[in-house]
KOLTORDO-922626 format. One line per 10 residues: number of its first residue (from 1); their letters; for each residue x, y, z of C-alpha. Coordinates in nm, 3 decimals, padded with zeros to 5 digits. Layout:
N
NUM = A = X,Y,Z; ...
END
This chain:
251
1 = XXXXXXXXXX = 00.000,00.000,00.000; 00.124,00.369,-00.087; -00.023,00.675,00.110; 00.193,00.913,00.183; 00.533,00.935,00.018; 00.818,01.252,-00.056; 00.929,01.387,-00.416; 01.138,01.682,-00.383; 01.262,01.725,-00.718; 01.154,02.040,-00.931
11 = XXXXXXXXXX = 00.952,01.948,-01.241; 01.186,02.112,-01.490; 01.486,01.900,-01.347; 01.291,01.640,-01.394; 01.225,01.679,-01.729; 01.516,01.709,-01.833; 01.641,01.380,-01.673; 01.391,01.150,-01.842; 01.372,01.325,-02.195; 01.036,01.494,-02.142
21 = XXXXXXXXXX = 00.788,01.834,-02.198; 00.711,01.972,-01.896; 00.372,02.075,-01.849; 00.282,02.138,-01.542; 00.342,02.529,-01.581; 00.047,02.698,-01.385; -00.036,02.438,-01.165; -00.007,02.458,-00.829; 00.195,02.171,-00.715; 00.296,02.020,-00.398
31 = XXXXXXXXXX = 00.692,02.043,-00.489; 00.924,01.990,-00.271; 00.672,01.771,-00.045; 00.775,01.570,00.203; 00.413,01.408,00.299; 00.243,01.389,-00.049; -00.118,01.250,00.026; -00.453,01.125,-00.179; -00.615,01.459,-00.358; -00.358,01.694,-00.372
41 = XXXXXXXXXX = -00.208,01.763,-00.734; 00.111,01.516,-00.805; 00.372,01.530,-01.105; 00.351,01.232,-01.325; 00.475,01.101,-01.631; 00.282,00.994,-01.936; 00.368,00.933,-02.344; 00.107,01.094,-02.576; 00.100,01.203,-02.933; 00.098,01.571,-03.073
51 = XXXXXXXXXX = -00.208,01.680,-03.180; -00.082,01.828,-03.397; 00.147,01.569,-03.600; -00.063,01.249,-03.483; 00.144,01.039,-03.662; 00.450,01.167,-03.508; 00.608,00.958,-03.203; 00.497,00.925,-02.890; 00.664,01.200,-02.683; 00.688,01.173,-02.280
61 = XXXXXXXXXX = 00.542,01.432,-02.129; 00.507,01.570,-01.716; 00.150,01.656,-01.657; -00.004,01.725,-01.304; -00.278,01.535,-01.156; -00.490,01.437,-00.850; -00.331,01.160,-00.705; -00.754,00.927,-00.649; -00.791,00.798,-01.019; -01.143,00.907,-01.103
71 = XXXXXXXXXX = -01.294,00.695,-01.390; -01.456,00.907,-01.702; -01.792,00.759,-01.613; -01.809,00.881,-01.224; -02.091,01.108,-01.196; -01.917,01.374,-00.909; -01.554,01.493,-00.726; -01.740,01.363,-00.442; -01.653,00.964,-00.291; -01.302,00.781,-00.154
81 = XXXXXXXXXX = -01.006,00.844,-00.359; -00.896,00.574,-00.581; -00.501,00.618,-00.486; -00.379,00.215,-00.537; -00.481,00.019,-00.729; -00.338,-00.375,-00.721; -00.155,-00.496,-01.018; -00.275,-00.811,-01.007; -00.640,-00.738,-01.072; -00.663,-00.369,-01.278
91 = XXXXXXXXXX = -00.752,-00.576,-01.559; -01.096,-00.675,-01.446; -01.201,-00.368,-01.211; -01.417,-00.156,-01.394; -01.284,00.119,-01.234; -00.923,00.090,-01.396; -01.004,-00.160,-01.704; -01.023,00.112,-01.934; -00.731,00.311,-01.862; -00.489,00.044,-01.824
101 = XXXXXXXXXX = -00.535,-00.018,-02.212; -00.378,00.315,-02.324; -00.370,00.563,-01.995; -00.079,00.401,-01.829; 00.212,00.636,-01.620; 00.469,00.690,-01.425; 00.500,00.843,-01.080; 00.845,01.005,-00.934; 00.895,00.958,-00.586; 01.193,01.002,-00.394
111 = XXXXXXXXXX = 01.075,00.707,-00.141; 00.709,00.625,00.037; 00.616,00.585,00.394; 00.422,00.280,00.558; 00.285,00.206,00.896; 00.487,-00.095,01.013; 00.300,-00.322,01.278; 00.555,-00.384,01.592; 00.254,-00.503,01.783; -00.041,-00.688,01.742
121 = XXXXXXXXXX = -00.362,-00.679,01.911; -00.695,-00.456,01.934; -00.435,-00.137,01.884; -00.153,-00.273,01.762; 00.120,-00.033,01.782; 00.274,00.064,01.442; 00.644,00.244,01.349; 00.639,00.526,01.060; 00.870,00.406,00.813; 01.018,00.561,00.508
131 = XXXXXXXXXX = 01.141,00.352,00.182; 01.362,00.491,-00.045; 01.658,00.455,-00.260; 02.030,00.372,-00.063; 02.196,00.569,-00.317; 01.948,00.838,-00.369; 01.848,00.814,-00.683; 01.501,00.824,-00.710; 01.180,00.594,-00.817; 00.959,00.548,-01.085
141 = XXXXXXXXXX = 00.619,00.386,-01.021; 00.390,00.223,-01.184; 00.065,00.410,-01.210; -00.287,00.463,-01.452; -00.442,00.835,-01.507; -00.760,00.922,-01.637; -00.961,01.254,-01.807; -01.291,01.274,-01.591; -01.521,01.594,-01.726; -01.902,01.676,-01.490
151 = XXXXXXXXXX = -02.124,01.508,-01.687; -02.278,01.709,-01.946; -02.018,01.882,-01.986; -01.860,01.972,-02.319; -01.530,01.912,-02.474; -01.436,02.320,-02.365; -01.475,02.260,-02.028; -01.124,02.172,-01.862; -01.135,01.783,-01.791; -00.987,01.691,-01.454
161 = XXXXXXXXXX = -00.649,01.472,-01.504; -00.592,01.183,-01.190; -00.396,00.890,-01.106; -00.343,00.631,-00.898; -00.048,00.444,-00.800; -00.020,00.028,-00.906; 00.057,-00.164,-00.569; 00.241,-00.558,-00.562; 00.302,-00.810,-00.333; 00.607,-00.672,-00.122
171 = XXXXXXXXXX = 00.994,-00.831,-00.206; 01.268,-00.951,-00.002; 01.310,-00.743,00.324; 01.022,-00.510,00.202; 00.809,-00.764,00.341; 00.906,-00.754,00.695; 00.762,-00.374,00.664; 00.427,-00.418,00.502; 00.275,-00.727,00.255; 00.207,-00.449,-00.042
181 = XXXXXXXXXX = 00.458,-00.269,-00.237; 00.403,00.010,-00.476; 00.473,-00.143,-00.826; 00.856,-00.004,-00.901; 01.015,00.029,-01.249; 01.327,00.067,-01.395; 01.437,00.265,-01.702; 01.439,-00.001,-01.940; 01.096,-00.116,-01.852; 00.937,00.256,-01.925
191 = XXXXXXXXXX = 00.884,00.326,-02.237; 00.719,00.005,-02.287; 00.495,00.051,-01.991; 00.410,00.423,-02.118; 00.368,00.335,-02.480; -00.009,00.475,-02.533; -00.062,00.265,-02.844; -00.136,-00.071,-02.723; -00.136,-00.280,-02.376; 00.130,-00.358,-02.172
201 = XXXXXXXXXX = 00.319,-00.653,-02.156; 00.156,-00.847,-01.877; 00.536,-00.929,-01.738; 00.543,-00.552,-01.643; 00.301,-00.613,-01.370; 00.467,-00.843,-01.207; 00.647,-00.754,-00.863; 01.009,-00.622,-00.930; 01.301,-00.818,-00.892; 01.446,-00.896,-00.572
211 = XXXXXXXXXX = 01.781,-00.655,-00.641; 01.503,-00.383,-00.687; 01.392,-00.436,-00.318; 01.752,-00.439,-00.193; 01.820,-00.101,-00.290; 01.560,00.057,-00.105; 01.685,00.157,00.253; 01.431,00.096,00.522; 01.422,00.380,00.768; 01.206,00.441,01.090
221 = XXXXXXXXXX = 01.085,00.833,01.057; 00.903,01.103,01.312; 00.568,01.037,01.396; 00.558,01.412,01.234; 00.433,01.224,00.916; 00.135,01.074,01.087; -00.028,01.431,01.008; -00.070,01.579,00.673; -00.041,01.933,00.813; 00.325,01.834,00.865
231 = XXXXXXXXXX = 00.608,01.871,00.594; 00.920,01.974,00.570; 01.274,01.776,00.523; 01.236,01.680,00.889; 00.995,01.385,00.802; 01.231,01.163,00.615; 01.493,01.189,00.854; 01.615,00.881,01.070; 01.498,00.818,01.399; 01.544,00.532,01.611
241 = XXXXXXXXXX = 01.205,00.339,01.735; 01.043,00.535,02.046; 01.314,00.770,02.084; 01.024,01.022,02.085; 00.695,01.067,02.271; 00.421,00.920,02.067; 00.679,00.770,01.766; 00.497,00.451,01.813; 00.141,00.560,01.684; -00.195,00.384,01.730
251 = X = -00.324,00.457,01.362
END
């Protein structure tokens, strides 16, 4: 599972690494964040043609969205954001069926946070925990975006653009934090995942491999991050287990 995670890097830097437009110019964005959550406006990346040379290739492009997917055929804002979706079963979920056929994308994170259970019982005690690259590079996630418009609405009203991120079954020491991953790719694997003129190749949905998972530092954080009125640089920081009043949250 993926609720909360950090991406600190500006857009046009970004761009620039992966060979892409930036368009996210005039939208307010949550950049540097440090506790990204469901419904604010995220960076992502996606491949689409030029309307104006359709026949021209696929270019990648950095758009902003509302990280809760909201399928074309939802009838209001209103309802729980769809912010994971598992892997595993996108294909038959109405809600993600149709825009894991050509809306596929990729999400930039610097690392995510889960909840790790140190405690069982009726309120089991659980450690904030970041993930993120040992060397710190950063990661590229699996995700699928969608173009909602109110319905009724014509073609000149501005469409809403959102996402959600593709969860797997966790790897290697990932597992002793949580059972769900979010669904990490590497370069190789991207432009066939964004390619928006056919499906993807089913062995893209598969969990990484396990020297994915071994790169990925785990890290017990601040209970700071329980809150989304918290941010700051602070949040990723290591701490060790109940060094602080309260680190050990009840959520």
């Amino acid at each position: 599972m993926c609720g909360r995670y950090a991406v600190t890097t500006d857009p046009a830097l970004l761009a620039a690494e992966i060979d892409a437009v930036d368009e996210t110019a005039g939208t307010e964005l949550d950049v540097p964040g440090f506790n990204v959550a469901p419904t604010t406006n995220i960076v992502t990346v996606v491949a689409r043609h030029s309307r104006e040379e359709p026949e021209a290739p696929a270019a990648r492009r950095l758009r902003a969205m509302r990280w809760g997917l909201l399928p074309h055929w939802q009838k209001t804002l209103s309802g729980p954001p769809l912010f994971n979706a598992r892997a595993e079963s996108i294909a038959e979920k109405p809600a993600f069926r149709t825009a894991v056929k050509s809306k596929r994308c990729l999400i930039p994170m610097d690392g995510w946070y889960e909840w790790q259970v140190l405690e069982d019982g009726p309120k089991p005690k659980k450690q904030p925990t970041y993930l993120t690259p040992i060397d710190g590079t950063r990661l590229y996630v699996a995700g699928l975006w969608s173009v909602w418009r109110p319905q009724g609405a014509g073609l000149d009203v501005p469409p809403t653009l959102s996402a959600t991120v593709l969860t797997t079954d966790a790897v290697g020491p990932l597992r002793e934090v949580h059972d769900r991953m979010p669904l990490v790719l590497t370069p190789e694997s991207f432009d066939a995942w964004l390619n928006p003129d056919g499906p993807a190749d089913p062995a893209l949905l598969a969990p990484p491999a396990l020297d994915v998972a071994e790169r990925i530092e785990i890290r017990p954080v601040s209970a700071l991050v329980n809150s989304v009125k918290n941010d700051g640089p602070q949040l990723t920081e290591r701490t060790e287990p109940g060094s602080e009043p309260g680190q050990l949250s009840l959520l």
